[in-house]
C-alpha positions in Angstrom: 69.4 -0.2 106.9 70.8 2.2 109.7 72.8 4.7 109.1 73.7 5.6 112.4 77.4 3.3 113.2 77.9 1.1 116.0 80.1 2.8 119.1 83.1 2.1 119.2 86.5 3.7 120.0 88.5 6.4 118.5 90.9 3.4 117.5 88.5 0.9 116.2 88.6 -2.6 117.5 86.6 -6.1 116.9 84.4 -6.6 119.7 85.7 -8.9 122.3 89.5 -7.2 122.2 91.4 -7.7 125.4 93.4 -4.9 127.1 96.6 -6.0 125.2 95.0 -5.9 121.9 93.9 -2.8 122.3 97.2 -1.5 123.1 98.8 -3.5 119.7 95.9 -1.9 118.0 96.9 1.9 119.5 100.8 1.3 118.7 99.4 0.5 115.3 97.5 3.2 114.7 100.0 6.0 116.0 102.7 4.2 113.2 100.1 4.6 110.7 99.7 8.2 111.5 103.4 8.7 111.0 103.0 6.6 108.0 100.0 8.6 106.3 102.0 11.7 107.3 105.2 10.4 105.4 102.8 10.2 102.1 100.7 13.6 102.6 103.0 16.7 103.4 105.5 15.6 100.6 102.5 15.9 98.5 101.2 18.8 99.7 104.5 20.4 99.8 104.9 19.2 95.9 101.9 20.5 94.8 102.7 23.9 97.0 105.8 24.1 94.8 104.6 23.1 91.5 101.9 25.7 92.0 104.5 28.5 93.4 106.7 28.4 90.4 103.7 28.6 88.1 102.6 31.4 89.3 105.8 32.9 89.0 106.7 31.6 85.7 103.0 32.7 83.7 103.1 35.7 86.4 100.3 37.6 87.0 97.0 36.5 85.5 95.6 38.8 82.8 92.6 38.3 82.7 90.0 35.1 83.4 91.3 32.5 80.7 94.7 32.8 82.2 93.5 32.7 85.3 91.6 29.5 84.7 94.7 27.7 82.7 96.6 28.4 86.2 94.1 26.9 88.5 93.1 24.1 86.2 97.3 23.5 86.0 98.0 23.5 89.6 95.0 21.4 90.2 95.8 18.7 87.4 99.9 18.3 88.6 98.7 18.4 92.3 96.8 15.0 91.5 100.0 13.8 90.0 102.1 14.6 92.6 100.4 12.4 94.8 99.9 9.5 92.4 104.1 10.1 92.0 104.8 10.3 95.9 102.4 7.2 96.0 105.2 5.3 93.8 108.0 6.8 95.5 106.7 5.8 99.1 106.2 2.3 97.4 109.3 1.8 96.6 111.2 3.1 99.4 108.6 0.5 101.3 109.8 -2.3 98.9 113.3 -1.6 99.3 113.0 -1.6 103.3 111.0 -5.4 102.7 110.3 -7.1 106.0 110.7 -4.3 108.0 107.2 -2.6 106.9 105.7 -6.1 106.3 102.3 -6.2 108.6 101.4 -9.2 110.7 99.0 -10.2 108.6 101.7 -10.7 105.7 104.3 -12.3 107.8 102.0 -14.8 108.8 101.0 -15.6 104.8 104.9 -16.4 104.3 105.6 -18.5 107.2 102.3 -20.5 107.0 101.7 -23.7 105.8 98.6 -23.7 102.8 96.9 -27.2 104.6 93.0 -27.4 105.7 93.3 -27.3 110.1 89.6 -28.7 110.5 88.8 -25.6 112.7 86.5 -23.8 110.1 84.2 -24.3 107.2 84.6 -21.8 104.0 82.5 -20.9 100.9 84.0 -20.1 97.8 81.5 -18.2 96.0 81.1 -17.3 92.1 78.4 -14.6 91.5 78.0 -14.8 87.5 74.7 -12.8 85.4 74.6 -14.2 82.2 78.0 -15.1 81.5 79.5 -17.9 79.5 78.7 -21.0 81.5 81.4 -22.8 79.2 84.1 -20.6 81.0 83.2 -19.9 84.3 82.7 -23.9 85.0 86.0 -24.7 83.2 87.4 -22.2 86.0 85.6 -24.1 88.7 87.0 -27.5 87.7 90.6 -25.8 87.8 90.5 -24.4 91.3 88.4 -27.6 92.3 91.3 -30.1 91.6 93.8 -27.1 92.7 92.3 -27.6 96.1 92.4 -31.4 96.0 96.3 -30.9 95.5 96.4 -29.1 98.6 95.5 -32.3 100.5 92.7 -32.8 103.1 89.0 -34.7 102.1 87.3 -31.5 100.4 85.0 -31.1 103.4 86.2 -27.7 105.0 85.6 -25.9 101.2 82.4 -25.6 99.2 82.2 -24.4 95.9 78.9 -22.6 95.1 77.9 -20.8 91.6 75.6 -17.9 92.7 73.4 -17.1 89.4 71.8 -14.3 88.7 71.1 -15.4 85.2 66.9 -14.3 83.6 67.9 -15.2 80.1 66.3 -19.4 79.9 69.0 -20.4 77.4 71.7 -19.2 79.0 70.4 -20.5 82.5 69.9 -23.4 80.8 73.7 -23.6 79.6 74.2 -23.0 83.1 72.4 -26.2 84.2 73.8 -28.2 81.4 77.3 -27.4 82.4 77.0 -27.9 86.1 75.4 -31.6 85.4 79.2 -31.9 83.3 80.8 -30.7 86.7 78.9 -32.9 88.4 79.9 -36.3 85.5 83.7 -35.2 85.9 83.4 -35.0 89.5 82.5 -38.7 89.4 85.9 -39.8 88.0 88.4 -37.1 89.2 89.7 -38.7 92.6 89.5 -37.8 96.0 89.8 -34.8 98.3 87.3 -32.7 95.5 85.1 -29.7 97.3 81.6 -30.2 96.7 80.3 -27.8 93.9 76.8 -26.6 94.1 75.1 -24.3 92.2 71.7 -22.1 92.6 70.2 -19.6 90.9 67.6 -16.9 91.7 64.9 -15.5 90.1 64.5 -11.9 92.0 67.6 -10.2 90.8 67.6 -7.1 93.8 70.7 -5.5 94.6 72.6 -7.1 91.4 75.7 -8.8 92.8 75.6 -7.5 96.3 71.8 -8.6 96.4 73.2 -12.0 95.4 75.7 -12.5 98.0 73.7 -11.0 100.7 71.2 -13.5 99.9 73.5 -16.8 99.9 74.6 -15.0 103.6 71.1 -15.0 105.0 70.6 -18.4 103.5 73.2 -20.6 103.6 75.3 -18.5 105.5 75.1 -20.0 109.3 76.7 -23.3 107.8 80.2 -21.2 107.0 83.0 -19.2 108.9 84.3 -17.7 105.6 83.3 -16.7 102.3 85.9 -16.1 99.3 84.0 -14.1 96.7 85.3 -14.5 93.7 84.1 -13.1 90.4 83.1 -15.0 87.0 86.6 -14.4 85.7 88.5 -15.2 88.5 91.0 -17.9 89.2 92.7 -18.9 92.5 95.0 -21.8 93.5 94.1 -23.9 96.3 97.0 -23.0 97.9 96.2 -19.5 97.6 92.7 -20.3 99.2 94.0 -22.3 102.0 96.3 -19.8 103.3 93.6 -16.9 103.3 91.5 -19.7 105.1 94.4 -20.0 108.0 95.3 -16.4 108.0 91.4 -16.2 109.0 91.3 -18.4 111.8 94.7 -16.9 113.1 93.9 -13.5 113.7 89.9 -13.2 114.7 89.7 -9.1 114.9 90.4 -9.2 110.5 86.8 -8.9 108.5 87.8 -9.3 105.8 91.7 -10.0 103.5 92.0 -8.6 100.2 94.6 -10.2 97.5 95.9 -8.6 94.3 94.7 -10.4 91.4 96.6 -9.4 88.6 95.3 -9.8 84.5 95.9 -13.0 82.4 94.6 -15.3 79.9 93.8 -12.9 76.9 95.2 -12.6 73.7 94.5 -9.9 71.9 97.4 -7.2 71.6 95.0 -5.0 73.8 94.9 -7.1 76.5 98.6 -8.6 76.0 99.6 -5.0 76.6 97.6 -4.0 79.6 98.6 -7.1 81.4 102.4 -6.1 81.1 101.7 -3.0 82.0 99.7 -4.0 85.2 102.2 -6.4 86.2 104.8 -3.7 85.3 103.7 -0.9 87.3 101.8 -2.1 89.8 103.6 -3.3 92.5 104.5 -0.3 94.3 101.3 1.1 94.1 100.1 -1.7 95.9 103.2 -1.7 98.1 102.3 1.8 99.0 98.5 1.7 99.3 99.0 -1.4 101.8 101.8 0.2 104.0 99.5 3.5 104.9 96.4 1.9 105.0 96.9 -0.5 107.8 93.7 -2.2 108.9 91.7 0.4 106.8 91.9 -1.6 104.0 89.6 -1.5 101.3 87.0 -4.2 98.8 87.5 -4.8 95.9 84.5 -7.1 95.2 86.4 -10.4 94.4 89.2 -12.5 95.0 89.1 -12.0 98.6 87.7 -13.4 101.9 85.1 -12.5 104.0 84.7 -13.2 107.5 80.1 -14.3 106.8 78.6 -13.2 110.5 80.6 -9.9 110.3 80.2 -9.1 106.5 76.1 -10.2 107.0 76.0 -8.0 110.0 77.7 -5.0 108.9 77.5 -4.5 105.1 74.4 -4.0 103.9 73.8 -1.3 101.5 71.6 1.7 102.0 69.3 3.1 98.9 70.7 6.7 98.4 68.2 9.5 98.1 67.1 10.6 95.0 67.1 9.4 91.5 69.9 7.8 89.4 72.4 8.2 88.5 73.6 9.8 91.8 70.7 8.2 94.2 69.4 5.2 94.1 71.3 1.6 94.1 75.3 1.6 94.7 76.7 0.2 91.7 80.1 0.2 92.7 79.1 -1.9 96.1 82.5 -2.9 97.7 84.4 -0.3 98.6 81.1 0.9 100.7 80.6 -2.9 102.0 84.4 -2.6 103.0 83.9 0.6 104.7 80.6 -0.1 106.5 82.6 -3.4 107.7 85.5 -1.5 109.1 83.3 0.9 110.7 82.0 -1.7 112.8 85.8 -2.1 113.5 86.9 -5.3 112.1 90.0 -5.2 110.1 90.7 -5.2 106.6 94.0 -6.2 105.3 95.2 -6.6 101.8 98.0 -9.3 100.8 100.0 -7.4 98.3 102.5 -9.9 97.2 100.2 -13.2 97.1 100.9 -15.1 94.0 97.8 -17.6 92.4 95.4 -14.9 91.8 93.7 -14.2 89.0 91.2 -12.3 86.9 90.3 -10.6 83.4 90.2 -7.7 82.0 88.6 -6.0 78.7 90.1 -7.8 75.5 90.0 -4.3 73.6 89.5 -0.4 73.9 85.9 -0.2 73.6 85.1 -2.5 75.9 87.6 -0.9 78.7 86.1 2.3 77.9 82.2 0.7 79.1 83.9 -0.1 81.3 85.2 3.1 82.6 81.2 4.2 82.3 80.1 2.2 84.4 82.7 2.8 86.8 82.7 6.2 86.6 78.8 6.3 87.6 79.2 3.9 90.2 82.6 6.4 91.8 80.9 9.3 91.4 77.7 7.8 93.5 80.5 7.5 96.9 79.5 11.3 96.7 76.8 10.6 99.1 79.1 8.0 101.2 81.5 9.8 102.2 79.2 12.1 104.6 78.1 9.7 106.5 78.7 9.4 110.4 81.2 6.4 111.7 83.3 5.9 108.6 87.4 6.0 109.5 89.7 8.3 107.3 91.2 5.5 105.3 87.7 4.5 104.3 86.9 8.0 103.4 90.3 8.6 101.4 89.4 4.8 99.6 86.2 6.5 98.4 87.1 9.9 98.0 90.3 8.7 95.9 87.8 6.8 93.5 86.1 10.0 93.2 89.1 12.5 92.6 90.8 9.9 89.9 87.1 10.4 87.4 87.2 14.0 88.2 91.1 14.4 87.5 89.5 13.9 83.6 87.8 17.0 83.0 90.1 19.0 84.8 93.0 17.9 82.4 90.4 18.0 79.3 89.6 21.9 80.7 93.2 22.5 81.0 93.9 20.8 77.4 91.4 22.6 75.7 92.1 26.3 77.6 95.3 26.0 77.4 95.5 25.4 73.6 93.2 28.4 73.2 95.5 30.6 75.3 98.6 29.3 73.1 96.5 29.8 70.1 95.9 34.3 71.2 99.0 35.0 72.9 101.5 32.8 70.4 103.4 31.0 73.4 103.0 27.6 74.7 103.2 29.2 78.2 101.9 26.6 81.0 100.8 24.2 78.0 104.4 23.7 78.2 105.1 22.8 81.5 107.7 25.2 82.1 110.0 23.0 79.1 109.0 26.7 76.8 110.1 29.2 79.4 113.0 30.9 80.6 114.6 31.7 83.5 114.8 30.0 87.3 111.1 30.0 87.7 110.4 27.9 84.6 113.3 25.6 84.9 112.0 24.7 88.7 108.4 24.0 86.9 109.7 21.8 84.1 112.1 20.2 86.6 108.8 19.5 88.6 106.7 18.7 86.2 108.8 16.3 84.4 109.5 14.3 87.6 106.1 13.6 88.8 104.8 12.5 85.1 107.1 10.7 85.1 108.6 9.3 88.3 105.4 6.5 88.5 106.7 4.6 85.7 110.7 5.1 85.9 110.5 3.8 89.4 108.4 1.1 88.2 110.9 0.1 86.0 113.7 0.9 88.0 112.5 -1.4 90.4 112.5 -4.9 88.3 115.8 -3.9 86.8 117.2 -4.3 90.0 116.1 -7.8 90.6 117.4 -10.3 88.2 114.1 -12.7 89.0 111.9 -10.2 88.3 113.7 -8.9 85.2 113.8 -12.5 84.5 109.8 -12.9 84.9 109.6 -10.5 82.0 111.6 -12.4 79.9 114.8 -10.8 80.4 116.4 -7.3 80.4 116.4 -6.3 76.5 112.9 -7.7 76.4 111.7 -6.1 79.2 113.2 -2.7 78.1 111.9 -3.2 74.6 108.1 -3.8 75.6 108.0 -0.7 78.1 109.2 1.4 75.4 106.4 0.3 73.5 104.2 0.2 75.7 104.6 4.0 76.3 104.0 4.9 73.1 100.6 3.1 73.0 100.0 5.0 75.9 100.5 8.2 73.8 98.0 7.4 72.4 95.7 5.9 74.9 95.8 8.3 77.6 94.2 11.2 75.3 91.4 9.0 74.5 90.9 8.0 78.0 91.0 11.3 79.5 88.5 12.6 76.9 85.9 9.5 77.5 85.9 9.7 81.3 85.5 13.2 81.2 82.5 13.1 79.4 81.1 10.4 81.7 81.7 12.6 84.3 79.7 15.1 82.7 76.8 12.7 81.5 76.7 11.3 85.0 76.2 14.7 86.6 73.4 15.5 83.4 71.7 12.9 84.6 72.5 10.0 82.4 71.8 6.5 83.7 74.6 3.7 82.0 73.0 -0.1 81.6 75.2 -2.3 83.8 75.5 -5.3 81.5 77.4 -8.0 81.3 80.5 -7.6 80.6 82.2 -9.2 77.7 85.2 -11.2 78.7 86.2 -13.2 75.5 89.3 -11.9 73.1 86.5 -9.9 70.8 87.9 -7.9 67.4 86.2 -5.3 67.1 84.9 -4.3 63.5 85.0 -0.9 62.5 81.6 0.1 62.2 81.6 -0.2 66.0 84.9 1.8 66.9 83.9 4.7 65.1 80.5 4.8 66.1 81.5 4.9 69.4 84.8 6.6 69.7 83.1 9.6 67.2 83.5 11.8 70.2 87.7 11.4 70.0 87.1 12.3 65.8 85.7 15.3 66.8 87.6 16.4 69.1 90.4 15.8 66.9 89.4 17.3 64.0 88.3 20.8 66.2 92.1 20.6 67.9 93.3 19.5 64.4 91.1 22.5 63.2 92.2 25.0 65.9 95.9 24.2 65.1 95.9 24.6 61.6 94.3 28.7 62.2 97.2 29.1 64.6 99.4 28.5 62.0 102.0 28.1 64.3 104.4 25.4 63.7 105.8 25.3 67.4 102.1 24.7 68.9 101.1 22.2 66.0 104.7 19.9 66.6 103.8 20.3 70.8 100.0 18.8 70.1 100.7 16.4 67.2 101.1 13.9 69.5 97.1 14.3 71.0 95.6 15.2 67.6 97.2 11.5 66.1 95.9 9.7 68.8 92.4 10.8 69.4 91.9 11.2 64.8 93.7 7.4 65.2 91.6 6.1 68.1 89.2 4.0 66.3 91.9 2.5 64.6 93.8 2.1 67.8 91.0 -0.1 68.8 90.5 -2.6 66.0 93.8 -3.0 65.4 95.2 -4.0 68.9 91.5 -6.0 69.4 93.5 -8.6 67.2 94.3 -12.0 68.8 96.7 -12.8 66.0 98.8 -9.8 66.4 98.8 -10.5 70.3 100.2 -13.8 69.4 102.7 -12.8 67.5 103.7 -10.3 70.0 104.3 -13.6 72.5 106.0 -15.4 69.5 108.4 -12.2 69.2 109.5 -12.1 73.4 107.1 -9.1 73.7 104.7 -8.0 76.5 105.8 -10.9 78.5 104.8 -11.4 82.1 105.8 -14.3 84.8 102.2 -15.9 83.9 104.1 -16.5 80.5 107.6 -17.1 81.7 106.2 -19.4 84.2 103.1 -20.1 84.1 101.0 -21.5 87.2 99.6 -24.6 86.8 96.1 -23.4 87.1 96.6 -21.3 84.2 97.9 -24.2 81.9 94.8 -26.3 83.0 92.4 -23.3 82.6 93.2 -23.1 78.9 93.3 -27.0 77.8 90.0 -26.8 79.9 88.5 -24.5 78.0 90.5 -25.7 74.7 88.8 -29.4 75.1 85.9 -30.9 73.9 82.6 -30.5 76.9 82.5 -33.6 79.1 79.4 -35.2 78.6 76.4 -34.2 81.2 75.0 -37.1 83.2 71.4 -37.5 82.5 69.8 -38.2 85.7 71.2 -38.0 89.3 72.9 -39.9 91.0 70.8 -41.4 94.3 72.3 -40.2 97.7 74.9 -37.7 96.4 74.6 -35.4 99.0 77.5 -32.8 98.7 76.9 -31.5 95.2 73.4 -30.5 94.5 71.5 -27.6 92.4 68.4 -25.3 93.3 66.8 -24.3 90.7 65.2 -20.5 90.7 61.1 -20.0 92.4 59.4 -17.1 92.7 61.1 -17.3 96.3 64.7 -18.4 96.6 65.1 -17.5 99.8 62.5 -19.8 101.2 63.2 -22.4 98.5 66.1 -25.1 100.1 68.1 -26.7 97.7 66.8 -30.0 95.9 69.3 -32.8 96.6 70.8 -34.2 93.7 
């Protein structure tokens, strides 16, 4: 692939833009500026501050461990102050409503979810060795979803893109899509075709998987939603990203928000409140200063196939892995290589019938975050390259900064403990809360407010609507699980922050993560497992633990209590909220509740008896002259393999 970008414009625009669009796109872009403006000098000026009135509460440095403590300080709470100007801006944005809605979102709620005839679209599932149970069960959900939308089924295809090596499982695979295929038979009219494939050379993991369904059977569609083996979308939903395509020709590419659901254990039960919870004006923020600069995030969104094909292929970086080599984290580069070429990119913030998964317990969000954390750090060599816009660059340099906020606080943690420990005052440890006069009281003031501003104004902002107090489950309920919430995050964020921080460190060592499949199911972890791979959280406690107990002093030991439980409790932490019944209970109880409980979507109710009832039996041998659901199996040659009618 080229690096060098297409020309194009200081204002980017699609090719073919007329004189007037070009002007919309200039007004656009000159709002944006004021926009982006808006977000960055209160930031700066925050961080400025924070920083002024620690340097004039710890004064003058003596010496390099105070010195370090300082910078480490003022680095950590400048990260924060933009995350809490990010929440402020978003609600301020939500507040205003309408008035900072973009085209693109107006259009979504005024239009009418109903197949025109004007285009053909793709939905694609990309699944590696997943459960084929599951990801079919999903299929047959959106499939009849889409039926309900009206329209014959012609305009949507359905396809399952495997990547799948194991024989058994492909074989699941094949057994499940000749079910689809029997329940197709008998489930009325106005069904998308289904149609699944699978691939024996596995280059380029996902992105080598959907670049390959482009070059193949890409010329026969307009669109392409991607979604990922764990996602869920209504028909409606898919409908009106279809029409939102055809209305407005210079967008690439629309991003929705898929929010968490479906998971049971008290892990995930949790994280989905809190996503649902705090959320929102993050998103509300990130989509009113990126404009058209949007970014990918890799599923539940639609593609525009000749400009994603043309634009969005993936360079090998130089040099070895972990840093060089294959992108692992593929779509925020696809997003920016496809707005480079200047076609738009536009996320729907408030689009409801969207769905995904997340990790059921601790360990498995904290592989996760490996993987992740290798694949963010690799952007290192993207953001240098010629052509990309600043909103592209801050997409991947704000994936960057978030894994290397982790060692900074774990530097700061650790330092500044040490520096209580010799001098016998909490000093910036503190935040200001331990020190006296103006100085401090403007640094604790500070402090305070943008740790936490992100999650007050979160909160603030349902309990201001009674719907969306009433999508919780009510006000008492609501109030209840956030308070509960925050102490589990207490105890999470330590663990967190230590574990990213050493993938930080592993990744720049030189260590290579597997990128497996992930496990999706509501999984209890056993003990064994927790401790074996949460032992770096034991030590550290025990050292802190350790370090606080030669201090002796019982200020310093009641300040860091807090960390020292959570990271000596964390394997614990992790088997017991990995429990499904204790999730359960937690529902039972009016806890953790979200709208997807309070009222559920459709699709969610049928996802669960789907996967709750007995398999539908597989039809043994095709059907003659069924031509819009068929299955190519893998060859040493996929690409030049067509598909076997079926």
């Amino acid at each position: 692939m080229s690096l060098v970008p297409p020309s194009h414009d200081a204002v980017p625009a699609a090719p073919g833009a007329d004189l007037t669009q070009r002007q919309e796109i200039r007004r656009e872009a000159a709002a944006l500026r004021r926009r982006r403006l808006a977000l960055v000098l209160p930031t700066v000026a925050t961080a400025l501050a924070i920083a002024a009135a620690a340097c004039a509460s710890a004064g003058v440095p003596d010496g390099p461990l105070e010195a370090a403590v300082l910078a480490l300080f003022c680095l950590a709470m400048a990260w924060q102050a933009y995350i809490a100007w990010q929440y402020l801006y978003g609600a301020v944005a939500a507040g205003l409503g309408a008035r900072v809605m973009s085209r693109v979102e107006r259009q979504a709620a005024a239009m009418a979810p109903v197949a025109s005839g004007r285009s053909r679209t793709a939905a694609v599932v990309a699944i590696h060795a997943e459960d084929a149970a599951a990801v079919f069960a999903a299929i047959r959900v959106m499939a009849r979803s889409l039926a309900r939308t009206g329209g014959d089924g012609r305009d949507l295809d359905i396809f399952v893109l495997s990547d799948t090596r194991d024989p058994e499982i492909a074989a699941a695979e094949e057994r499940e899509f000749a079910r689809i295929r029997a329940w197709r038979e008998t489930a009325g009219p106005g069904l998308p075709a289904v149609r699944y494939r699978r691939r024996q050379d596995n280059a380029g993991r996902k992105a080598g998987n959907i670049g390959e369904f482009c070059d193949t059977y890409g010329h026969d569609y307009d669109f392409m939603i991607v979604l990922d083996a764990d996602s869920l979308m209504t028909g409606t939903a898919m409908r009106r990203l279809v029409r939102l395509m055809e209305e407005n020709p210079r967008v690439g590419l629309i991003q929705t928000v898929s929010y968490a659901a479906g998971r049971d254990t008290l892990f995930a039960r949790i994280q989905q409140f809190a996503v649902r919870l705090y959320a929102p004006l993050s998103i509300r923020a990130l989509e009113t200063w990126q404009g058209p600069d949007g970014g990918y995030w890799g599923h539940n969104a639609i593609l525009r196939i000749e400009a994603f094909a043309a634009n969005a292929e993936l360079p090998v970086l130089p040099g070895r892995p972990p840093l060089g080599g294959e992108i692992l984290c593929h779509d925020t580069v696809e997003g920016a290589f496809l707005r480079r070429a200047g076609w738009e990119l536009r996320l729907l913030p408030d689009e409801p019938g969207t769905w995904e998964e997340m990790p059921t317990n601790l360990t498995d969000l904290l592989g996760r975050e490996r993987r992740w954390c290798q694949g963010n750090l690799q952007h290192l060599g993207i953001l240098r390259l010629p052509g990309l816009t600043a909103g592209s660059r801050w997409h991947l340099g704000a994936g960057i900064l978030s894994y290397l906020a982790s060692p900074v606080w774990v530097a700061f943690l650790g330092l500044g403990t040490w520096q209580a420990i010799r001098s016998g005052d909490l000093g910036l440890l503190a935040y200001g809360l331990a020190g006296e006069g103006p100085a401090a009281a403007i640094l604790a003031s500070l402090s305070l407010a943008v740790l936490s501003l992100p999650k007050l104004l979160s909160l603030g902002h349902v309990l201001l609507s009674a719907q969306r107090r009433a999508a919780f489950g009510g006000t008492r309920r609501l109030l209840v699980s956030a308070a509960l919430e925050q102490a589990l995050w207490v105890l999470l964020w330590p663990v967190m922050t230590l574990f990213n921080a050493g993938a930080v460190a592993t990744t720049f060592a030189g260590r290579v993560v597997r990128w497996d499949t992930q496990a999706r199911d509501d999984r209890r972890v056993p003990w064994s497992e927790a401790c074996r791979l949460q032992a770096d959280s034991l030590v550290a406690g025990g050292l802190l633990a350790a370090a606080l107990a030669y201090a002796a002093d019982p200020l310093l030991a009641l300040w860091m209590a807090p960390m020292v439980l959570a990271l000596l409790a964390s394997p614990a932490l992790s088997v017991l909220t990995s429990r499904a019944d204790l999730g359960q209970a937690a529902r039972r109880r009016g806890l953790f509740l979200t709208v997807d409980d309070t009222a559920q979507a459709r699709e969610l109710r049928d996802l669960a008896a789907a996967r709750a009832a007995p398999p539908v039996p597989a039809r043994p041998h095709p059907v003659r002259g069924e031509a819009p659901v068929w299955l190519a199996t893998a060859t040493d040659d996929a690409k030049a393999s067509p598909p076997r009618e079926i």
